[in-house]
C-alpha positions as CSV (number, residue, x, y, z in Angstrom):
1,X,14.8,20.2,21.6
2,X,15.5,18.7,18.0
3,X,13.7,19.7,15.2
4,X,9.9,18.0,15.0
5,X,10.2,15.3,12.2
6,X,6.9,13.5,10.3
7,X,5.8,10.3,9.6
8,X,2.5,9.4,7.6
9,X,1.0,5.7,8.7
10,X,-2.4,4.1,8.1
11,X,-4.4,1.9,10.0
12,X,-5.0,-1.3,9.7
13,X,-7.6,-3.8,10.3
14,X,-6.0,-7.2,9.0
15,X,-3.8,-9.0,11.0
16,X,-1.7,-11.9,10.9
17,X,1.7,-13.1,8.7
18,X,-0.6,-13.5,5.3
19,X,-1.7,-10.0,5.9
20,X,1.9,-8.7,6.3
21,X,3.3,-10.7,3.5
22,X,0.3,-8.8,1.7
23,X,0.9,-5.4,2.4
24,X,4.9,-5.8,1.9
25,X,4.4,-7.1,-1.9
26,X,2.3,-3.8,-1.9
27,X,4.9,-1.6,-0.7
28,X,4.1,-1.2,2.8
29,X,5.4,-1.8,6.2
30,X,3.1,-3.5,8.8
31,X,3.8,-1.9,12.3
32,X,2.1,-1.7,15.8
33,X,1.9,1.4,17.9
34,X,1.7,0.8,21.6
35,X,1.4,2.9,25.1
36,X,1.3,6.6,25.9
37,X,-2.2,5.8,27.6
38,X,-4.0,4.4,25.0
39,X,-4.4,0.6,23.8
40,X,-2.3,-0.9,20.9
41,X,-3.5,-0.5,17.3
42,X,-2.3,-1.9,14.2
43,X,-1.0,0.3,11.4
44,X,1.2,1.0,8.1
45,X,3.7,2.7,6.8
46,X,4.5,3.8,2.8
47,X,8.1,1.7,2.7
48,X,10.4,4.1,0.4
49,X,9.7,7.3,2.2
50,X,10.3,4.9,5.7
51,X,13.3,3.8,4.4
52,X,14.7,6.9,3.5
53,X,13.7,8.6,6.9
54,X,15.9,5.7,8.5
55,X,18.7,6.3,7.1
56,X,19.5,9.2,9.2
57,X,20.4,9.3,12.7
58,X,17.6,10.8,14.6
59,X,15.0,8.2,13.0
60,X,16.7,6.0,15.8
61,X,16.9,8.6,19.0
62,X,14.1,11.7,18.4
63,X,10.3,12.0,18.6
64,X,8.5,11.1,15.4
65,X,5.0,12.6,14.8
66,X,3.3,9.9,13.3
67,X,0.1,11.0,11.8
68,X,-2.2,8.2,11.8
69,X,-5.5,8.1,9.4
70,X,-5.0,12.0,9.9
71,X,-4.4,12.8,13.7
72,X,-0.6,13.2,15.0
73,X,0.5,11.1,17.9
74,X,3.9,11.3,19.7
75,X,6.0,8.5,19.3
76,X,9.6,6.6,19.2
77,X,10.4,3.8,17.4
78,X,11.7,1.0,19.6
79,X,12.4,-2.1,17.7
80,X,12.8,-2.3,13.4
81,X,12.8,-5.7,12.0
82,X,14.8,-5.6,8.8
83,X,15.0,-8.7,5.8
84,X,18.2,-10.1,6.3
85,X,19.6,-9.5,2.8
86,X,17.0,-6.9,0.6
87,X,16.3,-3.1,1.4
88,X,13.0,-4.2,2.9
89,X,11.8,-3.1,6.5
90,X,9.7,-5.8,7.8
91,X,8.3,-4.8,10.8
92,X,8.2,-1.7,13.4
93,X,7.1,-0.7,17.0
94,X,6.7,2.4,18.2
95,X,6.0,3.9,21.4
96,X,3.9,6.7,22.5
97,X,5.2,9.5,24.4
98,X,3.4,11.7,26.8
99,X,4.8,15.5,27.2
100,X,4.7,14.9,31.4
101,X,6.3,11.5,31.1
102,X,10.1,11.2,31.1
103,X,11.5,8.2,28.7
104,X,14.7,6.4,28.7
105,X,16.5,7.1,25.2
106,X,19.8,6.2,23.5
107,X,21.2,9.2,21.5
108,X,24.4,9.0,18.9
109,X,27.5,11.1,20.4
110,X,28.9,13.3,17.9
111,X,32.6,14.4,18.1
112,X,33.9,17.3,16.9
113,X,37.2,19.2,16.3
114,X,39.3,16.4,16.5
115,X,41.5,17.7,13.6
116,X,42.3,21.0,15.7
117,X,43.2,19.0,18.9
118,X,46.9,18.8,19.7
119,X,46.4,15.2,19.3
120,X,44.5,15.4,16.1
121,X,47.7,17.7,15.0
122,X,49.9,14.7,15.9
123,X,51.5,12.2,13.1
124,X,52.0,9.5,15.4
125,X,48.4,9.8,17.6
126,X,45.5,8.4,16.8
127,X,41.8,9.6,18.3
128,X,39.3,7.0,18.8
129,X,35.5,7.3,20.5
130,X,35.1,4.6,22.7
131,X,31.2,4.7,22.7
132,X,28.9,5.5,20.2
133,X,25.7,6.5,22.3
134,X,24.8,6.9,25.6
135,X,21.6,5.9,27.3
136,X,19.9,9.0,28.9
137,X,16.6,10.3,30.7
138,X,14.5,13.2,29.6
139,X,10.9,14.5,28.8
140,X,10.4,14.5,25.6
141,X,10.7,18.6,25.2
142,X,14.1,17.7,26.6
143,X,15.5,15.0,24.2
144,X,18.2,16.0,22.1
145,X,19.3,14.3,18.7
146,X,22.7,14.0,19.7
147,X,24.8,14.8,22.0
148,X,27.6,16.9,21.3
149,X,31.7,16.2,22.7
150,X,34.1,18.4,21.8
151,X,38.0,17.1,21.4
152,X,39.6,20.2,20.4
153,X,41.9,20.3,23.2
154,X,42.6,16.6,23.7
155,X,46.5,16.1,23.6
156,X,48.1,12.7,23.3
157,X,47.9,10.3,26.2
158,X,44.6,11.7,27.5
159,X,41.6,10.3,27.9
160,X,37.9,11.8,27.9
161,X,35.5,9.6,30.5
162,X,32.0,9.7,30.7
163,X,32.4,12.1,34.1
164,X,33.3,14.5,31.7
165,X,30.6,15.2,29.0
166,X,28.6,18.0,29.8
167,X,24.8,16.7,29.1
168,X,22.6,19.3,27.6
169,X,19.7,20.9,30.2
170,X,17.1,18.5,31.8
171,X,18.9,15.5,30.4
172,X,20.7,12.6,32.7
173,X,22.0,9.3,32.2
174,X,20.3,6.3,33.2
175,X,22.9,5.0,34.7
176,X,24.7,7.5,37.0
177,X,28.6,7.6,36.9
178,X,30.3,6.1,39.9
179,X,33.7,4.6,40.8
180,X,32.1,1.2,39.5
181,X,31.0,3.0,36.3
182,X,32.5,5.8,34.5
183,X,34.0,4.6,31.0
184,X,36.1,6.0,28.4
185,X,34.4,7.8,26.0
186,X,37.3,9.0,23.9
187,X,41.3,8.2,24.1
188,X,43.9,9.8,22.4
189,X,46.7,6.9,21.8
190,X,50.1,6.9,20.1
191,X,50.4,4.8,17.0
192,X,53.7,2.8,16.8
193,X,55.2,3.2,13.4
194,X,57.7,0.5,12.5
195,X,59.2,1.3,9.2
196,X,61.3,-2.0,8.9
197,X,62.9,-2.4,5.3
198,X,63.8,-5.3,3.5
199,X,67.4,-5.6,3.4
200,X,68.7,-5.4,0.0
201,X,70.7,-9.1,-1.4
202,X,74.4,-9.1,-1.9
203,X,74.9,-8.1,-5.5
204,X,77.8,-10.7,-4.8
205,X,76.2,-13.2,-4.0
206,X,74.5,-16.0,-6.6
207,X,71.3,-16.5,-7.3
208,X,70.1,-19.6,-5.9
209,X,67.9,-22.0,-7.8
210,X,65.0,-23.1,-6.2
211,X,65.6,-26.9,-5.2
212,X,63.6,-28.5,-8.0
213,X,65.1,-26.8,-10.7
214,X,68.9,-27.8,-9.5
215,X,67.3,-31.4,-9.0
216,X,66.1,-31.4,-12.7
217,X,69.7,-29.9,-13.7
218,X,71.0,-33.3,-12.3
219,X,68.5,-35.9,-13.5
220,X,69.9,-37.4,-16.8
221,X,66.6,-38.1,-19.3
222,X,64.5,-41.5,-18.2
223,X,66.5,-44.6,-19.4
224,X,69.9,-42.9,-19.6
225,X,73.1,-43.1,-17.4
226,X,73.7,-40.0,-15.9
227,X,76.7,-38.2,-18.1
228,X,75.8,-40.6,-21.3
């Protein structure tokens, strides 16, 4: 399981777009927190520290423990509502979890050893990752921050599918892999190089000059005879 992570919110007791407009010119993030049991109740959130916890990947994909007003709930954020143009959160959800309860989860896919990999070795071969998450199923005690793929022994020409990551203990995807469904995750592809120069002009041959300039080098002054 990842490491536990900690989130300090507030409730709330005003409600409405007013109210939120309120507590964001104050620094704060209106928010709802919703299931696990239990009916939904309005809350807060201090916005820098928020902001600064989202910038990392497993604010999107681990269990937060939120402590609200003083007592720590299980949760996951599901939706984060962001001002189109500032650094300003607007609004979040989040969902409680129960330990016995299994939840459906994206997590980020991290690759590693690329650089070792006969392929990553290669001038003329690039590695590229397909997909960036994957949607799994897991208690809680069984959700991971990431999952990990190792490339160190992809060659050139292969292809890694989604048959063949190994998922960590207790986890499974949410959508089983079949002949219908089993994508790429990573492929190894060759790079076409075309190193095409310029020939270089015959030292022979003249200059031209652009078509206006011979035009003006023919154009006797207005009001003369050409040759005058």
């Amino acid at each position: 399981m990842a490491k536990e992570h900690n989130l300090t919110a507030f409730g709330r007791k005003d409600e409405g777009k007013g109210a939120s407009r309120r507590l964001r010119r104050a620094g704060r993030i209106p928010a709802v927190i919703y299931g696990g049991g239990a009916d939904p109740a309005s809350i807060e959130l201090e916005h820098e520290p928020t902001w600064l916890a989202q910038m990392n990947d497993w604010f999107y994909s681990s269990i937060i423990t939120l402590s609200v007003d003083g007592k720590a709930q299980q949760v996951l954020l599901r939706d984060m509502q962001r001002h189109p143009y500032k650094q300003v959160i607007m609004h979040m959800d989040f969902q409680r979890v129960r330990a016995g309860e299994k939840i459906h989860v994206k997590v980020p896919l991290h690759f590693i050893n690329i650089d070792e990999s006969p392929a990553g070795k290669a001038a003329d071969v690039s590695v590229t990752s397909e997909l960036n998450d994957l949607d799994i199923v897991c208690l809680p005690k069984d959700l991971p921050e990431f999952i990990e793929i190792d490339l160190g022994k992809i060659e050139a020409g292969d292809t890694v599918y989604l048959a063949d990551v190994k998922l960590p203990a207790g986890v499974e995807l949410s959508h089983p892999v079949s002949e219908e469904h089993n994508p790429a995750v990573a492929v190894a592809r060759f790079v076409k190089v075309e190193a095409e120069e310029a020939e270089p002009a015959d030292e022979d041959e003249s200059a031209e000059v652009p078509a206006t300039k011979q035009d003006d080098a023919d154009v006797a002054p207005e009001g003369e005879a050409k040759g005058e």
